[in-house]
C-alpha positions in Angstrom: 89.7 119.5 130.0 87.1 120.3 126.9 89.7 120.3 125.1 91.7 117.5 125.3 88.4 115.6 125.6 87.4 116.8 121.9 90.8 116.2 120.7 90.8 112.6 121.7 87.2 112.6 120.1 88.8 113.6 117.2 91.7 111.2 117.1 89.3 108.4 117.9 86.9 109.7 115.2 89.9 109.7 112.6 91.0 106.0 113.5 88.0 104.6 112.9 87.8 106.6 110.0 90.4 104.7 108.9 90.1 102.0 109.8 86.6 101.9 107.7 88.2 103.1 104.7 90.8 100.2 104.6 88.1 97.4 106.1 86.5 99.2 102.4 89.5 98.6 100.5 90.4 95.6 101.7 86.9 94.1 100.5 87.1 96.0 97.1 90.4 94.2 96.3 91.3 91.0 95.5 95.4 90.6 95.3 95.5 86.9 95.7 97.0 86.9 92.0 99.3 89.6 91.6 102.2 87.2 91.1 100.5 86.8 87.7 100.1 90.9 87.2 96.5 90.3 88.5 94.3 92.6 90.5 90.3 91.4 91.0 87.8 94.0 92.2 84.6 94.0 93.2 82.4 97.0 93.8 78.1 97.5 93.8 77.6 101.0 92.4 74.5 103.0 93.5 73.4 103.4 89.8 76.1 106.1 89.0 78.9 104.9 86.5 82.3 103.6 88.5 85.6 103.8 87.0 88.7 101.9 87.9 92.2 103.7 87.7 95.5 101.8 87.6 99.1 103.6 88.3 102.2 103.2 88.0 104.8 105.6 87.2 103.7 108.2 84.7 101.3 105.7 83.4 97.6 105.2 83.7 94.8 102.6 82.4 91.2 103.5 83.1 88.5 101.4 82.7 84.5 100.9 83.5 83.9 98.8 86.4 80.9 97.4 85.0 79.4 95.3 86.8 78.8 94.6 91.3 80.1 90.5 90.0 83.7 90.5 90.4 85.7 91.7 87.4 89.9 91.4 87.1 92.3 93.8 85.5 95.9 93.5 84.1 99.1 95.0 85.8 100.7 95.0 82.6 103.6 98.1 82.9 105.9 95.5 84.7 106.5 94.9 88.3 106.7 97.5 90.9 104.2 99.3 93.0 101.1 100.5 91.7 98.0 102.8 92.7 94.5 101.3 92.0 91.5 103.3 92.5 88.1 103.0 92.4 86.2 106.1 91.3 82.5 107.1 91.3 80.5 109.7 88.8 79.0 112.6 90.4 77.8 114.3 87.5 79.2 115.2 84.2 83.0 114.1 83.9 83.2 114.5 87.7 84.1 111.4 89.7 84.7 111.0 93.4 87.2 109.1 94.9 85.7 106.1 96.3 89.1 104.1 97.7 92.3 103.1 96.5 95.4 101.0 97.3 98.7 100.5 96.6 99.6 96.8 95.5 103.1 95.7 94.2 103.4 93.4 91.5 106.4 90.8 91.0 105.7 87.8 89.3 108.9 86.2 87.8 107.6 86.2 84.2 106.6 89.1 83.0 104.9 87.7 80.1 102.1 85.6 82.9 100.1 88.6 82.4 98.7 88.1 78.9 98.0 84.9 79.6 95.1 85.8 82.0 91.3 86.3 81.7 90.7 90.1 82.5 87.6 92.2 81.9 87.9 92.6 78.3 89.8 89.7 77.0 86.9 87.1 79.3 87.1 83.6 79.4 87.6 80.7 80.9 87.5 76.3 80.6 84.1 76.3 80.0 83.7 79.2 76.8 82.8 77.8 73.8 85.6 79.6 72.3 88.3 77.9 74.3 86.3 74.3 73.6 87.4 75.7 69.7 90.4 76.1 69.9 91.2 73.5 72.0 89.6 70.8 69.3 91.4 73.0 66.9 95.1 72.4 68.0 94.7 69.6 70.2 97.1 67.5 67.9 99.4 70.6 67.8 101.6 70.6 70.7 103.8 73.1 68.8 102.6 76.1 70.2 103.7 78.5 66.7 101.3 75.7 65.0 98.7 76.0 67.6 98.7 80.2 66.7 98.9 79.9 63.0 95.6 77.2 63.2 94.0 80.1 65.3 94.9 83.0 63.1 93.7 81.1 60.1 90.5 80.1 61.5 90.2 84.1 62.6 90.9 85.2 58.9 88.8 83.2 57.3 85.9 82.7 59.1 84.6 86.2 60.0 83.6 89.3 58.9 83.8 92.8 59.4 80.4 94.4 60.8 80.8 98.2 59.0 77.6 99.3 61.2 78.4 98.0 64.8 80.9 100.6 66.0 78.2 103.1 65.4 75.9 101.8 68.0 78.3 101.0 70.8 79.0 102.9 74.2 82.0 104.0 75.1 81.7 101.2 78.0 81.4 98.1 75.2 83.5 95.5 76.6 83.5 92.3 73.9 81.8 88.7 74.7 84.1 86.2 73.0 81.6 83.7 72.4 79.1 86.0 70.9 82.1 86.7 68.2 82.4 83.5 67.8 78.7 82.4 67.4 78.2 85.5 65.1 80.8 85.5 63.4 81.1 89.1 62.6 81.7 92.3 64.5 84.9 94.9 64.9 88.7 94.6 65.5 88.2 94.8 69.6 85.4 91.8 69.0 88.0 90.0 66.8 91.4 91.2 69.0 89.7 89.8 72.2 88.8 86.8 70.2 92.0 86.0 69.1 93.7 86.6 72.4 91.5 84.3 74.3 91.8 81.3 72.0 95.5 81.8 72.3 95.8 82.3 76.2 93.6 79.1 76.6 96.2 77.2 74.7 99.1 78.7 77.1 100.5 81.2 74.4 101.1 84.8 75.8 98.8 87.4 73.4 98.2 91.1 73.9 95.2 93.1 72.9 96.8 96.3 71.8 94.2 99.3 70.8 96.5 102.0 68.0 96.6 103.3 65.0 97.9 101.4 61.9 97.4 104.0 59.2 98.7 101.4 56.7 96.0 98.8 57.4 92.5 100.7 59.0 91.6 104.0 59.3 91.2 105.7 62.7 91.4 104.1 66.4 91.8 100.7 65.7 92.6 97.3 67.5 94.9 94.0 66.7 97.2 91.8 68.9 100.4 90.9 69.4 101.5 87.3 70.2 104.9 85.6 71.9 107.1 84.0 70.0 109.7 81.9 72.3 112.0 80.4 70.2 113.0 84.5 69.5 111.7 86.0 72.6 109.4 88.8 70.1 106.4 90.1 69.9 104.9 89.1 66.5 102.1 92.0 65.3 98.6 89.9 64.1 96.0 91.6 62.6 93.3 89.2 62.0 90.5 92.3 61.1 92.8 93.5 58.4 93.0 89.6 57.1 90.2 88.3 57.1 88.8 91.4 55.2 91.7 91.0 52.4 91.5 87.4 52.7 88.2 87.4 50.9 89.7 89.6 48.2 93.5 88.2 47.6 94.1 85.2 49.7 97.2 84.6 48.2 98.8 87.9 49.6 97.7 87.7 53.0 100.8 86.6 55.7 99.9 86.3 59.1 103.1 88.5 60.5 103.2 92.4 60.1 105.2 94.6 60.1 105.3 96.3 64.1 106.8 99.9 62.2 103.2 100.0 60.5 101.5 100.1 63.9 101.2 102.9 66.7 100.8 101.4 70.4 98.6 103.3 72.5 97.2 100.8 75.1 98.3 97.0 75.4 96.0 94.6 77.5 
């Protein structure tokens, strides 16, 4: 009788158990909008640094969860089931698992996803960036002339901070509209820049983090942008340009070359 009283104990304890862990999940997660490859989490950490993990396949995208606000990440490996976790740091490199879920994405354009505000391409109606380019191209309803007014405006209006990357965590997330009021800091600043001011304007734009030995030397960042009519992905680099547009304007073209460039991550 002791014992089938502790093993219904157990099974109780284990249900609820569960049923914490997914009342947990279930207020972690956000998955109104993954028909748009969108996941939105919200978590308040203890002080210790907390990591998000996305999954799917053989492929993984780690990030910091930064902040107890609610923050959104990009399903951007396609549709089909993936495994998001949140972890916590114990001590050194150790985290622990805090929860996790599966969620499937299947949104009918694959390309919705880079149009999206996520953690580190941030903005919305009411960034100063988006007012931009909105005055920008308002009279442009061509959306290639709406780009090329945005990658020109990139190129020659910024410039390279050479000391920034020395200062900056491994966390730094860009804030668009401090690029924009400052005019100056690194390819991620300028990559997240760019790919805002187009997604505002409804044009699809990746923030792809490589290498492009040609063009900068180590880890480096740039964007890639939808082109319709031809169903590509053009390669922009507006760090490279607006660095060679202040020494030979006249050689600078917006489009490069996607063999001189090594994708690692694409956002």
């Amino acid at each position: 009788m002791k014992r089938k009283i502790f093993l219904l104990i157990a099974i109780v304890s284990l249900l609820l158990l569960s049923f914490s862990f997914s009342t947990a999940a279930v207020g972690y997660f956000d998955e109104t909008d993954l028909d748009k490859g969108l996941i939105h989490i919200t978590y308040q950490s203890s002080g210790a640094r907390v990591k998000v993990m996305i999954e799917k396949d053989t492929k993984r995208y780690t990030y910091d969860l930064s902040s107890s606000s609610m923050e959104s990440f990009p399903l951007q490996m396609g549709n089909g089931s993936y495994k998001i976790s949140i972890l916590e740091n114990i001590s050194g490199n150790s985290y622990r698992l805090i929860t996790s879920i599966n969620a499937e994405a299947n949104s009918k354009d694959p390309n919705l996803v880079f149009l999206n505000s996520i953690q580190n391409v941030n903005w919305n109606v009411d960034s100063e960036s988006v007012k931009k380019a909105v005055a920008m191209t308002k009279d442009y309803p061509d959306l290639a002339k709406k780009a090329r007014i945005l990658w020109n405006y990139m190129a020659k209006n910024n410039k390279y901070d050479y000391k920034k990357l020395s200062t900056l965590k491994l966390s730094y997330v860009p804030i668009i509209d401090a690029t924009l009021q400052e005019k100056t800091g690194i390819c991620y600043d300028f990559s997240a820049l760019f790919a805002a001011m187009l997604r505002s304007q409804g044009i699809p734009a990746k923030l792809v983090k490589g290498y492009a030995p040609k063009y900068a030397t180590g880890y480096h960042a740039w964007n890639e942008v939808y082109d319709a009519p031809t169903k590509t992905w053009l390669v922009i680099d507006s760090t490279y340009d607006l660095q060679m547009m202040k020494l030979r304007p006249k050689v600078v073209t917006m489009i490069k070359s996607t063999s001189a460039y090594q994708k690692v991550y694409e956002y």
